[in-house]
C-alpha positions, 0 to 999 in steps of 0.5 A: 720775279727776282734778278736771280744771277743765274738769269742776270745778263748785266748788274749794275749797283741798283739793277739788273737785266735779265730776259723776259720771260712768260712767267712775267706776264702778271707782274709786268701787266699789273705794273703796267696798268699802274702806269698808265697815266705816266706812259700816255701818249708815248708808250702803250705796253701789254696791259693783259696777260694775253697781250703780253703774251703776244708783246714777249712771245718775239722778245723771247723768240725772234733773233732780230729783238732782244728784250730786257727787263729792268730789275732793282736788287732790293726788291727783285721787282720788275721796274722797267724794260729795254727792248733792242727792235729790228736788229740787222747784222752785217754791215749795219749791226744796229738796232733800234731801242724801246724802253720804258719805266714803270710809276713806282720806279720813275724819277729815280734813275734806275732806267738810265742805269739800266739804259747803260747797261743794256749799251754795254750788252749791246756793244759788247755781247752781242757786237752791235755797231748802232743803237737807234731811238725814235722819240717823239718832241714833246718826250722830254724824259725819254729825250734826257735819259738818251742824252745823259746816256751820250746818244746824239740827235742824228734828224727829224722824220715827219709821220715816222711811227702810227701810235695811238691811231695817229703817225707821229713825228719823231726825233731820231737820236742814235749812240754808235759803239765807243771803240768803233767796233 
């Protein structure tokens, strides 16, 4: 699948973002299962056209989520995704972030180009206030791409998320908006 501008949401100078999309199922999947032993034990995306069916199905349809996926100019291929879980309007306008890259794109910086431009998307378009994101201690690299992209570490919640058959404890990183909007 390509970045096709008329489906691009945001570019940044190696990758855009644009909705996901059931036709992605073969491509995301196949990355996926490429991926495993990069994602273990922190994150678990759909290894089978059923479930991602089941994984984009509220990303495409279900307002309080929005999904992106991560795709280099180059190669058109899907290299990664950002996800936008539980967003609350009104007085809270925030939303909490799930991400991942893919092996073949790991280590080159395009999930924190990526990660930028989802924070603008956010910001702006769709007039967030606070984007949240729950790592686990030991996730050194998910805990760097949120620092470099300017998120703080707000505290720490014991048995916070059940992953992997376990409730796992979390560091809480948050980013508000830059104007105060």
């Amino acid at each position: 699948m390509s970045d096709d501008p008329g489906t691009c949401l945001a570019a940044g100078p190696r990758v855009g973002l644009r909705p996901f999309s059931l036709a992605d199922a073969e491509e995301f999947t196949a990355r996926a299962r490429e991926s495993r032993e990069l994602h273990r034990p922190w994150l678990f995306p759909p290894c089978t056209p059923e479930a991602y069916a089941a994984y984009a199905g509220p990303l495409i349809e279900d307002p309080a989520r929005a999904g992106f996926l991560v795709c280099e100019h180059t190669s058109g291929g899907i290299a990664g995704f950002v996800n936008i879980n539980n967003i609350v309007r009104g007085a809270f306008r925030g939303g909490a972030l799930g991400y991942g890259t893919f092996a073949h794109a790991a280590g080159r910086g395009l999930l924190t180009e990526a990660l930028g431009l989802v924070l603008e998307h956010a910001f702006g378009p769709l007039e967030l206030h606070r984007l949240e994101a729950n790592i686990q201690p030991g996730n050194t690299a998910s805990r760097a791409l949120v620092r470099r992209a300017g998120f703080r570490l707000e505290g720490f919640s014991p048995a916070m998320l059940h992953i992997d058959g376990a409730w796992r404890d979390h560091e809480r990183w948050a980013i508000t908006a830059p104007d105060g909007h």
